[in-house]
C-alpha positions as CSV (number, residue, x, y, z in Angstrom):
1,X,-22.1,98.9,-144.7
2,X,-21.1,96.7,-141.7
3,X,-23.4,93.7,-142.6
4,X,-25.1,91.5,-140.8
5,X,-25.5,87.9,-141.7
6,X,-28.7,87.3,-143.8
7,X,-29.9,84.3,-145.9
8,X,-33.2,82.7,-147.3
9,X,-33.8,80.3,-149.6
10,X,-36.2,81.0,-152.8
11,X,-37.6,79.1,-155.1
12,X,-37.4,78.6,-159.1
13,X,-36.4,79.8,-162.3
14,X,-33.4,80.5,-164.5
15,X,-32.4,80.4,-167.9
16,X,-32.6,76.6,-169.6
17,X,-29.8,75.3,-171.9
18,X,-31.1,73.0,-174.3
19,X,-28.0,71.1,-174.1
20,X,-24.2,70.7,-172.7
21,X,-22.6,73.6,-169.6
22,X,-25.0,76.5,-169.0
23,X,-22.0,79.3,-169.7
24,X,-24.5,82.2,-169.2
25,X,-27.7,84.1,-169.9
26,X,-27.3,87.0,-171.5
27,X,-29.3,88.4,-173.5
28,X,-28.6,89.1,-176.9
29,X,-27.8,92.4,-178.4
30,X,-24.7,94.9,-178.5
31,X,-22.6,96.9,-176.0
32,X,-23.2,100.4,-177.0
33,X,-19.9,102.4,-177.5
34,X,-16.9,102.4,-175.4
35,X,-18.7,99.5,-173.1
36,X,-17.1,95.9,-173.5
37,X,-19.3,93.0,-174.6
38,X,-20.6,91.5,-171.5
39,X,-21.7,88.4,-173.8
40,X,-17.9,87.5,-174.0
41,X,-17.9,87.3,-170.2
42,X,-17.9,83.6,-168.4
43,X,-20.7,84.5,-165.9
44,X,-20.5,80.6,-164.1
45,X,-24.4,79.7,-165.0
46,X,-25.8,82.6,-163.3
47,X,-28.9,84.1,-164.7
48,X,-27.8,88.0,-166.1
49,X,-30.8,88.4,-168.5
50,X,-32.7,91.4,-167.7
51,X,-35.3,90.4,-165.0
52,X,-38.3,91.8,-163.8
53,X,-40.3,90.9,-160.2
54,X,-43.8,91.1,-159.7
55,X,-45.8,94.3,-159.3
56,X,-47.9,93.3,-156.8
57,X,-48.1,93.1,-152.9
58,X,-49.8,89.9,-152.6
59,X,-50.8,90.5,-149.5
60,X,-47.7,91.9,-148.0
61,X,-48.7,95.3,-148.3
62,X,-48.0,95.2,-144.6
63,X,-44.6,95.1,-145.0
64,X,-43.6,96.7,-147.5
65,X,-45.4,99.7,-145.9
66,X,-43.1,99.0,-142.4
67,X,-39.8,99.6,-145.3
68,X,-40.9,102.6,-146.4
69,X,-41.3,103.9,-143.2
70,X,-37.9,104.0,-142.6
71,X,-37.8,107.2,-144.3
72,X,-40.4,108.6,-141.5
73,X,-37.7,107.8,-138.4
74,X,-35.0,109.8,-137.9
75,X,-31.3,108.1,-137.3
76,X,-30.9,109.0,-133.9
77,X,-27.2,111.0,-134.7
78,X,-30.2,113.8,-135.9
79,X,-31.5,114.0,-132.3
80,X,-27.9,114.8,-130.4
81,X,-24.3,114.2,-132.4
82,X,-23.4,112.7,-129.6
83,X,-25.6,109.8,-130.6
84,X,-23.6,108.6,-133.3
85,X,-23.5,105.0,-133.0
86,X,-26.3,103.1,-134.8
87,X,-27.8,99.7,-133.0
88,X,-29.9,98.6,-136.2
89,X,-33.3,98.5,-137.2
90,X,-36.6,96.2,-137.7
91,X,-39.7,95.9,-139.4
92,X,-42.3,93.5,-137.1
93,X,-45.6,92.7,-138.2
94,X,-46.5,90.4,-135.6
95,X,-47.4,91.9,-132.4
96,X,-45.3,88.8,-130.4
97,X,-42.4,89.9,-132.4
98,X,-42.4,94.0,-131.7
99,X,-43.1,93.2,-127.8
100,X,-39.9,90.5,-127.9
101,X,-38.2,92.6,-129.9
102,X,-38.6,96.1,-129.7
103,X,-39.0,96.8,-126.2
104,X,-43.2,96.8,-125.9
105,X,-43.9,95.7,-122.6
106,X,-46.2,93.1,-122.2
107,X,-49.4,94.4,-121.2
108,X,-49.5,96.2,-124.5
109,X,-50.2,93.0,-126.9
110,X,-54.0,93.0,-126.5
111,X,-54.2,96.7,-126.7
112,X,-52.2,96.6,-130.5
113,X,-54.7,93.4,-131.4
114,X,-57.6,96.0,-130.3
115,X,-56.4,98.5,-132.0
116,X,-55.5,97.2,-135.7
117,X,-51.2,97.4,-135.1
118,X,-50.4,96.9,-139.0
119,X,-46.8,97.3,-138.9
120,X,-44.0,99.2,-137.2
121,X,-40.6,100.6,-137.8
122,X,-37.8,100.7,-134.8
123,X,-34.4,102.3,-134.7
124,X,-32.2,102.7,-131.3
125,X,-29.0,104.5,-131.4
126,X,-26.4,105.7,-128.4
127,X,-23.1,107.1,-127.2
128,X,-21.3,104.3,-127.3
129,X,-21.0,100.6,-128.8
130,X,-23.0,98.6,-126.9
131,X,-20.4,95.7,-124.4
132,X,-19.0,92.8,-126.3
133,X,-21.0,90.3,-126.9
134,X,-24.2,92.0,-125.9
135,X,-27.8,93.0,-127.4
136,X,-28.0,95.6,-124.9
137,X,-27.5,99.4,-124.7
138,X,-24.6,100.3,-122.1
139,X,-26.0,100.9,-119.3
140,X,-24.0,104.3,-119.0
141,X,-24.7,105.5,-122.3
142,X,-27.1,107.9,-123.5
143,X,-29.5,106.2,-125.7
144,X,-32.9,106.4,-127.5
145,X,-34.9,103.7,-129.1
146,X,-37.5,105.3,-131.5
147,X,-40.7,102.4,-132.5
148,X,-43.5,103.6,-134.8
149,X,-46.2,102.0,-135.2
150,X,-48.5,102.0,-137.9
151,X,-53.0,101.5,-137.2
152,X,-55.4,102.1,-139.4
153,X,-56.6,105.3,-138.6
154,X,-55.7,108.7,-136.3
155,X,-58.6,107.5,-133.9
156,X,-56.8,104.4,-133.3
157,X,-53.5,105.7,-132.7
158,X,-55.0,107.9,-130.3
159,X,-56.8,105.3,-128.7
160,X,-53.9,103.0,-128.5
161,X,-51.4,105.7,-127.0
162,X,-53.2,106.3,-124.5
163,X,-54.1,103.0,-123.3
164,X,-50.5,102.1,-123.7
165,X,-49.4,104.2,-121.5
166,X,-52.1,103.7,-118.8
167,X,-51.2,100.0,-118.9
168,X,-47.6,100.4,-118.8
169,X,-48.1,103.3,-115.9
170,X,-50.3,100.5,-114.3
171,X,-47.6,97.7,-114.0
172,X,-45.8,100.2,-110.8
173,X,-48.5,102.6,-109.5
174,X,-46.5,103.7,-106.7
175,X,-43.4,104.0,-108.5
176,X,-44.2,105.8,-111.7
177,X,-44.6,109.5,-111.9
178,X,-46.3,111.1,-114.7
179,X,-43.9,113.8,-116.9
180,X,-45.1,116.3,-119.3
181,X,-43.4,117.9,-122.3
182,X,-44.4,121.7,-122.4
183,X,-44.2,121.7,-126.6
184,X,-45.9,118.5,-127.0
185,X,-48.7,118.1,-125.0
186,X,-49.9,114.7,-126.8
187,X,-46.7,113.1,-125.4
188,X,-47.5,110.8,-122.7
189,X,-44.5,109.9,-120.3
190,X,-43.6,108.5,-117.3
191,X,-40.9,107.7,-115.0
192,X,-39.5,105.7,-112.0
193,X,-37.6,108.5,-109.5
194,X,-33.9,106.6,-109.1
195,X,-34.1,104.9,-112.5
196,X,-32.0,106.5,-115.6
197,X,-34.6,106.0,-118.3
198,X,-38.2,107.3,-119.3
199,X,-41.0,105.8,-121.8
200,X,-43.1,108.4,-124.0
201,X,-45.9,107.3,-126.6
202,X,-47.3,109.7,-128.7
203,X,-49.9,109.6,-130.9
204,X,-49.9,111.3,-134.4
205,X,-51.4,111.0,-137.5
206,X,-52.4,107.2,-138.1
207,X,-48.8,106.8,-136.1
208,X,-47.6,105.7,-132.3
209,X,-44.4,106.8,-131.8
210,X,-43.0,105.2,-128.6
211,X,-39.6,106.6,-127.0
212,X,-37.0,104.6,-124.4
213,X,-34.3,107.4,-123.6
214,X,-31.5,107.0,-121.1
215,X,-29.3,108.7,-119.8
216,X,-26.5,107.8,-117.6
217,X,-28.2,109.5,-114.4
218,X,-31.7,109.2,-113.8
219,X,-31.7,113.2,-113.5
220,X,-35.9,114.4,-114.7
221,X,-34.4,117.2,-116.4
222,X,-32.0,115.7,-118.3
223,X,-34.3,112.8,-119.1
224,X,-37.0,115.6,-120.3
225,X,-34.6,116.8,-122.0
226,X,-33.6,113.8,-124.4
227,X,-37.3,113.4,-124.9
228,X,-37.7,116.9,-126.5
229,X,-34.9,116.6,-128.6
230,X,-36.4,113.6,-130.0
231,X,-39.5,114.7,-130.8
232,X,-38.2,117.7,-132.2
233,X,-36.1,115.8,-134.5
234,X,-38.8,113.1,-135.3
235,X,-42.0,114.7,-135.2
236,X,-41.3,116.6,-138.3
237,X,-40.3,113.4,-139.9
238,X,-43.8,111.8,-139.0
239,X,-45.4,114.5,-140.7
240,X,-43.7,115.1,-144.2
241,X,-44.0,111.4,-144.4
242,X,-46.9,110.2,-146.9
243,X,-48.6,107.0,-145.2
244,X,-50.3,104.4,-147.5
245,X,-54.1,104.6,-146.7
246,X,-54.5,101.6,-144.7
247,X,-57.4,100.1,-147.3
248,X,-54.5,100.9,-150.4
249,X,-51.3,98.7,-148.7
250,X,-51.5,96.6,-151.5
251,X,-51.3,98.5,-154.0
252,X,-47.7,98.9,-153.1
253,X,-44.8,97.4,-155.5
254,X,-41.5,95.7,-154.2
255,X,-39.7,96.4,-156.5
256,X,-40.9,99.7,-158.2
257,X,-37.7,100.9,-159.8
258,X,-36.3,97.5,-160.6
259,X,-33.4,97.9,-158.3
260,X,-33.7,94.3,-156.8
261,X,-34.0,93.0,-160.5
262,X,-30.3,93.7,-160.9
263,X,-29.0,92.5,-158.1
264,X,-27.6,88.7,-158.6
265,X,-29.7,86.0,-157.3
266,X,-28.9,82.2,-157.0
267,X,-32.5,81.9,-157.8
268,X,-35.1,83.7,-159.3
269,X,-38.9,83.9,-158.3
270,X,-41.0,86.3,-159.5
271,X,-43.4,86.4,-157.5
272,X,-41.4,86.8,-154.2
273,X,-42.4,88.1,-151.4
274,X,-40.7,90.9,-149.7
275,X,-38.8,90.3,-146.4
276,X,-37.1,93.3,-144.2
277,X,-33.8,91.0,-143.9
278,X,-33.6,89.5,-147.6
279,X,-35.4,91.0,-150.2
280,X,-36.4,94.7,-149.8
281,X,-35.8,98.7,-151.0
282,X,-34.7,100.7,-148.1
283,X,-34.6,104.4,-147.8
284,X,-31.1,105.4,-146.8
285,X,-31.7,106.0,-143.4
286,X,-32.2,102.6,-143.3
287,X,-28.1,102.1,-143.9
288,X,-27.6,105.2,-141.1
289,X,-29.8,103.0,-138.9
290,X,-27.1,100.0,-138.9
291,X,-23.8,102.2,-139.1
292,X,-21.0,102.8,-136.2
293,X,-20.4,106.1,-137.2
294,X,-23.8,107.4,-138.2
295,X,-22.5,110.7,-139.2
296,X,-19.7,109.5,-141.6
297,X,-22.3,107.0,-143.4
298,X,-24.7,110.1,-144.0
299,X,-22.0,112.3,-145.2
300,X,-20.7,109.3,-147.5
301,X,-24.5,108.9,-148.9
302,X,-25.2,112.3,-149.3
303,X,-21.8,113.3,-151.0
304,X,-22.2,110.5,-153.2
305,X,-26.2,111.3,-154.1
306,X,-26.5,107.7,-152.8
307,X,-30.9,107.3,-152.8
308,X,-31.8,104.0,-152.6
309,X,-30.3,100.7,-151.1
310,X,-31.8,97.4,-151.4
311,X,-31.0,93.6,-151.3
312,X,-31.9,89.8,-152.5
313,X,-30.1,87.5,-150.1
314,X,-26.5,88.1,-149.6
315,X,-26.3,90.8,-152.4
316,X,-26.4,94.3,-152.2
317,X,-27.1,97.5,-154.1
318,X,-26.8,101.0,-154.5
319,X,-28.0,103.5,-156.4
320,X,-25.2,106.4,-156.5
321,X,-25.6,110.0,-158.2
322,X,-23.3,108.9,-161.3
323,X,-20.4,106.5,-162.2
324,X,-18.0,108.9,-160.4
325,X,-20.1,108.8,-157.3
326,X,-20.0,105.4,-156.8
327,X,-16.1,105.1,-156.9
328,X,-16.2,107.8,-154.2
329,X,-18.8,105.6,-152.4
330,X,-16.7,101.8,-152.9
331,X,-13.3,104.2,-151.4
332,X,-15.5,105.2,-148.4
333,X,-17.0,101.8,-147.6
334,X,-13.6,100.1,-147.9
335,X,-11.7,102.6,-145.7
336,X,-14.4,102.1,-143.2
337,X,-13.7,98.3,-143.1
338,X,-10.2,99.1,-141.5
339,X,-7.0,96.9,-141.5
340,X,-8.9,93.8,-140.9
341,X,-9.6,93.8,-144.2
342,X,-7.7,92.8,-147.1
343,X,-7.5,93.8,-151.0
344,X,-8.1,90.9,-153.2
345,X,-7.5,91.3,-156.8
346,X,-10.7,91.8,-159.4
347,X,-12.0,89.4,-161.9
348,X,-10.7,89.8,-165.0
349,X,-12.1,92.3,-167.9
350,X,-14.4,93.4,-165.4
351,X,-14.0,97.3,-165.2
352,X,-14.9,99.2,-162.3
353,X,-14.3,96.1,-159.7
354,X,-13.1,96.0,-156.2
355,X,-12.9,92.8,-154.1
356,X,-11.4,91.9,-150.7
357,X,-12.0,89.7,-147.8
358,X,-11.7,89.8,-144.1
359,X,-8.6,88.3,-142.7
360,X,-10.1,86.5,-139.2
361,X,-13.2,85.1,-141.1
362,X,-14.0,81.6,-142.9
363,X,-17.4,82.6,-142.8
364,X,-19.9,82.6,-146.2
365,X,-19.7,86.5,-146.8
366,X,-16.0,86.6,-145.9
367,X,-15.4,87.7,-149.5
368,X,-16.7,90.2,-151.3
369,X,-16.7,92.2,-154.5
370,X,-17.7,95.9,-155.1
371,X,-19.3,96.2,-158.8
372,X,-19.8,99.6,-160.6
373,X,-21.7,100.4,-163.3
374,X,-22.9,104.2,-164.7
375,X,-25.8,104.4,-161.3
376,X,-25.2,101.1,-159.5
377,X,-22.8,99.5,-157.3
378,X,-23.5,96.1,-156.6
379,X,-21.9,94.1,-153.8
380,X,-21.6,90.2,-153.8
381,X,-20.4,88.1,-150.7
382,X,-19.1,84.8,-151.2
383,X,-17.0,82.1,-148.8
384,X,-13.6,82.2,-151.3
385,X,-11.7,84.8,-154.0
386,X,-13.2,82.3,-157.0
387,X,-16.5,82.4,-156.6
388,X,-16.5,85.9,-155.2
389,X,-14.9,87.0,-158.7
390,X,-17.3,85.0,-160.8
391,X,-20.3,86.4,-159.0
392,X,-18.8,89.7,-159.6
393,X,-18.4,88.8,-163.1
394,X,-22.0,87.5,-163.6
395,X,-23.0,90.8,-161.7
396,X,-21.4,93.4,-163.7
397,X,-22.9,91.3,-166.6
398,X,-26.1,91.6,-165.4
399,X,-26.0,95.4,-164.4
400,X,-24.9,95.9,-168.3
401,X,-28.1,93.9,-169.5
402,X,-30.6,95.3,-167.2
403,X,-30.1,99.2,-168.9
């Protein structure tokens, strides 16, 4: 994936030497047949026993429900084809956060305080990149950014739609002009006659959805248009999605399968909390979400029976169909990296290893190592080729001693 710099610092606990160089911390036991013996590997003090994090929420129930609602928001290349190119995602729990961030205006903040706002996914996607050195959508393109929002119950949402949109209508009442959408008559939209975009919230289930669609005229048909498609695409998604009863968040787990577990940490804690941009399990439409080419990132994940994606700091995972899968899935995210990136060679007697760097870059993550092993395929970033191989080493160490 095209990665975005992340990075927290977390607290405590590794394997202990009694005495002399911490060489590593495998456990003990046996490769089973034809697998080398990953105790023989020099894994550079990193912990590569098998690991487990807490089951509990402690109190982040919140958002670890706004992860799994990735998988309830469509990437927006499902919509139109056209709209192909991925601007990223978030998970806010703070209502300051989703107005700064996500494109709430103001007046809604004491209406989501009113109304119990939990936690909400957004996703935005267009024709085009967005201009250099910009946060912003082209102002050409054609573009929709989708924010669901999670309250505690369907009365709420209703409730909160509604007096969203009111308030928002409000802020030009001689401007605005109230739209309808024949098929979806919950849908509550508005536009400014001259201006290219047009807001929509609708309520459904214990869900908001809120839509900002543009298009590069401000045409009502065309901006109707792009509104239906978008609910056709997303509503369905709202609905097969099963929502967490609101009283239940914490019974959620971060890491249920133990994918984070075999991921290489600097540090391990336990008890760590989950965070969106560090330490979380996405769906894969998570990795859609961020991609340039949308449709070539869900063909590589489907072909590849790629289901699950997660992270802990730096370091990635994936969890492929089979061993042969995730070959095909290190060849497709290296030819996407282009000619600005250049093949490194792989630590030795690790099998199943690719590593490279970027050319232009002295940056921390400017190297990094692809790590297969039967389901996984770990990636680890580091700022230089020897460290970058001796995480990779301690990582395909660890993947080995966490099956």
């Amino acid at each position: 994936m095209d990665r975005s710099a992340r990075g927290a610092t977390i607290v405590v606990s590794i394997c202990l030497a009694l005495t002399g160089l911490l060489t590593g911390c495998a456990q003990s036991g046996h490769p089973l047949a034809g697998e080398m013996d990953v105790r023989t590997l020099d894994v550079g003090g990193n912990a590569v026993d098998r690991f487990h994090y807490d089951t509990a929420a402690n109190g982040h129930g919140d958002v670890l429900e706004g992860i799994r609602m990735a998988a309830a928001v469509v990437p927006t290349m499902k919509i139109d084809q056209s709209l192909n190119v991925g601007r990223g995602s978030f998970v806010h729990t703070k209502i300051a956060d989703l107005v700064k961030y996500d494109g709430l205006p103001d007046v809604a903040k004491p209406i989501l305080e009113r109304r119990g706002f939990i936690v909400d996914y957004a996703t935005s996607g267009s024709d085009r990149p967005d201009p250099k050195g910009s946060d912003h959508a082209d102002p050409n393109a054609n573009a929709v950014t989708m924010v669901l929002m999670r309250f505690p119950t369907a009365d709420n949402a209703k409730l909160a739609a509604r007096e969203m949109e009111d308030a928002d209508f409000a802020v030009a009442l001689q401007q605005n002009v109230k739209l309808t959408v024949a098929e979806y008559p919950d849908a509550l939209a508005h536009y400014r006659p001259g201006v290219n975009n047009v807001g929509v919230r609708m309520a459904r289930k214990d869900f908001v959805l809120s839509i900002f669609a543009s298009r590069p005229s401000a045409d009502q048909r065309d901006l109707l248009s792009l509104v239906k498609r978008t609910l056709d695409a997303e509503v369905p998604a709202i609905d097969a999605f099963q929502e967490t009863p609101a009283d239940k968040l914490d019974t959620l787990q971060p890491d249920p399968d133990n994918l984070l577990a075999r991921v290489l940490a600097d540090k391990r804690d336990a008890g760590r909390a989950p965070d969106p941009d560090t330490f979380a399990v996405w769906n894969t439409n998570w990795n859609i979400d961020s991609a340039l080419d949308q449709a070539a990132r869900k063909a590589l994940l489907e072909k590849t029976g790629t289901d699950a994606f997660g992270f802990v700091d730096d370091n990635e995972i994936f969890r492929v169909r089979d061993a042969a899968a995730g070959e095909d899935l290190v060849n497709g995210l290296v030819t996407v990296l282009g000619s600005g990136f250049a093949t490194d060679s792989a630590p030795d007697k690790v099998p199943g290893t690719r590593c490279g760097h970027w050319t232009d870059s002295s940056a921390d993550d400017a190297y990094r190592c692809w790590v297969g092993y039967r389901r996984y395929v770990a990636v680890v970033f580091a700022p230089n080729l020897a460290t970058v191989q001796r995480k990779a080493t301690a990582q395909y160490a660890l993947l080995a001693n966490s099956l």
